[in-house]
FIKOLZA-1660 file (N, C-alpha, C; in steps of 0.1 Angstrom, whole numbers, plus 5000, padded with zeros to 4 digits):
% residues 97
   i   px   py   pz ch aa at
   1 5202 7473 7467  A  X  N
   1 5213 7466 7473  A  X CA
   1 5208 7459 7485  A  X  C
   2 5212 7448 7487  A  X  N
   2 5210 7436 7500  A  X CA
   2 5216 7437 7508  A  X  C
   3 5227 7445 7509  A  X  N
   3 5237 7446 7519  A  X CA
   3 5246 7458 7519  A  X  C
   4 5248 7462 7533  A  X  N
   4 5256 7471 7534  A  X CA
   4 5273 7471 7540  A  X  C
   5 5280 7483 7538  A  X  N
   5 5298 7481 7540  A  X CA
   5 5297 7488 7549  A  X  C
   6 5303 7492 7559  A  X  N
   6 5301 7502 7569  A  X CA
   6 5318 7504 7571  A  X  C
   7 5326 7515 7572  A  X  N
   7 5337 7516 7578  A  X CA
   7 5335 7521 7593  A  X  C
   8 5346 7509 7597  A  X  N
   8 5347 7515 7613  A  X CA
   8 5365 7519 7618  A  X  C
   9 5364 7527 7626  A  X  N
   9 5377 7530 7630  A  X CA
   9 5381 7517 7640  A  X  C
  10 5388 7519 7642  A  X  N
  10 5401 7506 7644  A  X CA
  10 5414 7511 7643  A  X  C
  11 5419 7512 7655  A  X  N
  11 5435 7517 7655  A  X CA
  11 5444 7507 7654  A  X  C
  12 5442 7493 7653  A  X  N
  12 5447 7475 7644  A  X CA
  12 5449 7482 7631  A  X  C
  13 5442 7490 7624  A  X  N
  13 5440 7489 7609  A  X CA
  13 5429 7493 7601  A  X  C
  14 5426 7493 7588  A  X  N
  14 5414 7493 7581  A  X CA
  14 5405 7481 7585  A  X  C
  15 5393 7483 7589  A  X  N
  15 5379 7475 7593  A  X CA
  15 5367 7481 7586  A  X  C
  16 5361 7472 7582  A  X  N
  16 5351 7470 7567  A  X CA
  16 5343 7460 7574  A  X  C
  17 5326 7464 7581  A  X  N
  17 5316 7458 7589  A  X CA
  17 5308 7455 7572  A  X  C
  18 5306 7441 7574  A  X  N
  18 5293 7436 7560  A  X CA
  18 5282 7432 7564  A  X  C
  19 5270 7438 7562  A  X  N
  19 5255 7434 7571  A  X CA
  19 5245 7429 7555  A  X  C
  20 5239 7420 7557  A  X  N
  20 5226 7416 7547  A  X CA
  20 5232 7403 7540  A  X  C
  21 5231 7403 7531  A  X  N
  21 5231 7395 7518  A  X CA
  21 5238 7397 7506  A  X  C
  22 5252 7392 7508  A  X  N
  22 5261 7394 7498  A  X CA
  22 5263 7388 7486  A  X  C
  23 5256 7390 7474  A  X  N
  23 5260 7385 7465  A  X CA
  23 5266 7387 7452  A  X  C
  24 5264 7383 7444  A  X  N
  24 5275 7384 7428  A  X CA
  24 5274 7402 7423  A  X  C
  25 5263 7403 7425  A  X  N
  25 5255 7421 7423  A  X CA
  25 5262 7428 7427  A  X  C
  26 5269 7428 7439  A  X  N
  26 5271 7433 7445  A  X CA
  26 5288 7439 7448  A  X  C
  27 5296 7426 7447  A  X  N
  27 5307 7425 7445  A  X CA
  27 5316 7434 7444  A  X  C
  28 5315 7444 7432  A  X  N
  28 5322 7454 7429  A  X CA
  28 5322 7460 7439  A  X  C
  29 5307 7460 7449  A  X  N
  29 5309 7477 7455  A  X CA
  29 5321 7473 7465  A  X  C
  30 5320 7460 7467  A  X  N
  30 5324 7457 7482  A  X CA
  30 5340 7457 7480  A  X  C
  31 5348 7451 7463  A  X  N
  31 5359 7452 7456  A  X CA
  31 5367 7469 7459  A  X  C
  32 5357 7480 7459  A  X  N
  32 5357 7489 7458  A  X CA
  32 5360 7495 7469  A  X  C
  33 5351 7495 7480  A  X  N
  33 5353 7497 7497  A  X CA
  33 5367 7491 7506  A  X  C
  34 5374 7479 7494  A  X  N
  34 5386 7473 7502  A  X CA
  34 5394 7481 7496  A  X  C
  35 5394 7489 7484  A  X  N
  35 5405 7494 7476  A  X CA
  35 5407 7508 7481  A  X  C
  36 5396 7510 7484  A  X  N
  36 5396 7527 7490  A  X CA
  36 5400 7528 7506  A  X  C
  37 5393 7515 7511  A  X  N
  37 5398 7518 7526  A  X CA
  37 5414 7511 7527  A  X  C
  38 5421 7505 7522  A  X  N
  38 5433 7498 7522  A  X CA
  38 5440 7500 7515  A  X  C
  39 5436 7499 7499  A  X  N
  39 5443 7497 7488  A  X CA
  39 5446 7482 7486  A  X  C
  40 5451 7477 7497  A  X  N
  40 5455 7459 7493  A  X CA
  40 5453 7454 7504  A  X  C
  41 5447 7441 7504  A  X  N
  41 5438 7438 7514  A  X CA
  41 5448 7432 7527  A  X  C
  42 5462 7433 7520  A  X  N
  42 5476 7426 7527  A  X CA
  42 5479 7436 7537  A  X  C
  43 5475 7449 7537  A  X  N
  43 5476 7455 7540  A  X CA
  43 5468 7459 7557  A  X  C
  44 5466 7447 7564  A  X  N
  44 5461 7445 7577  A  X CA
  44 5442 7448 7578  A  X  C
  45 5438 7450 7562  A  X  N
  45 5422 7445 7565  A  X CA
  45 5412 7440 7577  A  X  C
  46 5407 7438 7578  A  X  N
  46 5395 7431 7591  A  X CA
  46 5386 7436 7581  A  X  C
  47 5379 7424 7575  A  X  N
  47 5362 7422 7577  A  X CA
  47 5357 7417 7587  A  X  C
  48 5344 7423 7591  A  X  N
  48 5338 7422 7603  A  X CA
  48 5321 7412 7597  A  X  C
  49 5322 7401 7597  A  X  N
  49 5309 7396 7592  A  X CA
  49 5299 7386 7598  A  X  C
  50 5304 7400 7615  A  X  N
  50 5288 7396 7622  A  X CA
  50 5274 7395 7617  A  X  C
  51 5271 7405 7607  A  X  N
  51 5256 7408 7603  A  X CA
  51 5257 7404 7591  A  X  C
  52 5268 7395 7585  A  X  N
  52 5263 7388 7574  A  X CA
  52 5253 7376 7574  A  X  C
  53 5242 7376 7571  A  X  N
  53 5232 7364 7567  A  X CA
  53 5235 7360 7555  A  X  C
  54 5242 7362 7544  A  X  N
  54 5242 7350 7531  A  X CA
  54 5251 7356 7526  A  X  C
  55 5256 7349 7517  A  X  N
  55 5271 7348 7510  A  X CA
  55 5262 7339 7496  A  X  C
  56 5265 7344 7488  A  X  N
  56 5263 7331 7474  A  X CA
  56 5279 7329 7470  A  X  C
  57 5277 7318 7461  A  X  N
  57 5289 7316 7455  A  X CA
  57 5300 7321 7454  A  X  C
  58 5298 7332 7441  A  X  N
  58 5307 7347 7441  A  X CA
  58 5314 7348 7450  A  X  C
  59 5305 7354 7465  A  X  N
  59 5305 7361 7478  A  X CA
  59 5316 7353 7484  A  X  C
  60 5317 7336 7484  A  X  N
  60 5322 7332 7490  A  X CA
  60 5339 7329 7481  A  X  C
  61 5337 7329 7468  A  X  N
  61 5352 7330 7464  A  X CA
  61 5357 7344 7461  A  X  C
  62 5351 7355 7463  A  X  N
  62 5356 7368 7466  A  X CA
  62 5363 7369 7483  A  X  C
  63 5352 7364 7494  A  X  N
  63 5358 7362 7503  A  X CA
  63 5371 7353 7505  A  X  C
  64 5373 7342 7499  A  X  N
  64 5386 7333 7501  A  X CA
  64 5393 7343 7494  A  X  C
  65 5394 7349 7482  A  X  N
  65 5405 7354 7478  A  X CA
  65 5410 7367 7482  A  X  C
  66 5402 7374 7492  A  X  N
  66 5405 7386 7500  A  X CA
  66 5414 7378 7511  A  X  C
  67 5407 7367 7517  A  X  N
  67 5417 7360 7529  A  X CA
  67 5430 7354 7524  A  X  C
  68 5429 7350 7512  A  X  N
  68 5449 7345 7505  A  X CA
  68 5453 7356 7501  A  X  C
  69 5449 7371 7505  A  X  N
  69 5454 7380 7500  A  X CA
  69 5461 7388 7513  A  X  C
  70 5454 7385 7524  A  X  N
  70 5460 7387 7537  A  X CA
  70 5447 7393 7544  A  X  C
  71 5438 7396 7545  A  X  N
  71 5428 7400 7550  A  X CA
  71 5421 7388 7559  A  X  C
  72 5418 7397 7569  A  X  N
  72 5414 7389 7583  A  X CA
  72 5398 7390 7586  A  X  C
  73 5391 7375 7584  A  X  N
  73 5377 7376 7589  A  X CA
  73 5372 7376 7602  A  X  C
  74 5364 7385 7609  A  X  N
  74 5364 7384 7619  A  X CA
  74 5346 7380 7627  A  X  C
  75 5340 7373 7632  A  X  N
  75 5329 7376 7638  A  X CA
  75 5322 7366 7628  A  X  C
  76 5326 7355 7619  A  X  N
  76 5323 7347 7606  A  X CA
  76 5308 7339 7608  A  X  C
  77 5298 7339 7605  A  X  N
  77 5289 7325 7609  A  X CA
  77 5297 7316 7613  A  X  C
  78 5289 7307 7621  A  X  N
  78 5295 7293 7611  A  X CA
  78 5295 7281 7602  A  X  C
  79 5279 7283 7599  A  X  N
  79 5285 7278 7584  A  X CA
  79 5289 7287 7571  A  X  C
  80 5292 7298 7570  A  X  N
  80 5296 7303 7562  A  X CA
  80 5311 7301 7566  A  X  C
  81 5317 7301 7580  A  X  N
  81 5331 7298 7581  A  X CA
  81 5332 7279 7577  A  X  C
  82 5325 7277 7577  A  X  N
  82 5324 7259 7569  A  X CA
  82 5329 7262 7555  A  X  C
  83 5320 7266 7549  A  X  N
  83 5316 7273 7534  A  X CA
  83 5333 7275 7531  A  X  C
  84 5337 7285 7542  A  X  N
  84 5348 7296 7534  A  X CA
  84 5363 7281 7539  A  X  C
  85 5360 7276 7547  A  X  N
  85 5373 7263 7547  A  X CA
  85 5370 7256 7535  A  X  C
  86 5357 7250 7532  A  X  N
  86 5360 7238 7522  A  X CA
  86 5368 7237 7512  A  X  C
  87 5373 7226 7508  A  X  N
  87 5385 7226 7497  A  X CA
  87 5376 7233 7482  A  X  C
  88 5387 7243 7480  A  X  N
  88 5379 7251 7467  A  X CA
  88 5386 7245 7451  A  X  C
  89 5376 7242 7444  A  X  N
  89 5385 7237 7427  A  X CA
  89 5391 7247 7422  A  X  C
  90 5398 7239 7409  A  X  N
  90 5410 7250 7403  A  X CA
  90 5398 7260 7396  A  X  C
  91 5384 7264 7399  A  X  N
  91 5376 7278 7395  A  X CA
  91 5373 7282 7404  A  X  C
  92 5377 7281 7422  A  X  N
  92 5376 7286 7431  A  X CA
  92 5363 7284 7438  A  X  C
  93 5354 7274 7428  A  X  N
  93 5339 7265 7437  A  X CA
  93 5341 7259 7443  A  X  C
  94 5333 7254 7453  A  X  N
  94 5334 7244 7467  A  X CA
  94 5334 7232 7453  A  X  C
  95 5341 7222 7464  A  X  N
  95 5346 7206 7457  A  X CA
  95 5333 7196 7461  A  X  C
  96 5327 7191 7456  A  X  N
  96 5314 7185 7459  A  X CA
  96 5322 7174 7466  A  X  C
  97 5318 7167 7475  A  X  N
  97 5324 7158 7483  A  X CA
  97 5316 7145 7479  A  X  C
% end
């Protein structure tokens, strides 16, 4: 695994710290960690993705759809916070400009 989930306490809510290299591989676990610590990510979530260094594809339309789900990014790069604004197609890929 490239990356790790770390739970942190936070009296805001459920907080889910992501460190490494997030990609398609991986997904489930990270699918899994929002379901166990929240159940629904509407549910006042915080990802923390200071120690993220890379996001692929996947990573990044898993991320958008945790955030239209109500989950809050916190600590974002910024170009992965570039990445996670760009206008997404009706398959949820960045729109080539």
């Amino acid at each position: 695994m490239t990356f790790r989930i770390t739970r942190l306490d936070d009296p805001k809510g459920p907080r889910l710290k992501v460190d490494g290299w997030l990609e398609a591989e991986g997904l489930s676990d990270l699918e899994k960690e929002v379901e166990h610590a929240c159940g629904d990510p509407s549910a006042g979530l915080t990802l923390d993705l200071a120690g993220l260094r890379q996001a692929d594809e996947a990573a990044v339309i898993l991320l958008r759809r945790l955030v239209a789900s109500g989950a809050r990014l916190v600590d974002c790069a910024p170009y992965l916070a570039l990445r996670l604004a760009a206008p997404a197609g009706p398959d949820g890929h960045d729109v080539p400009e």
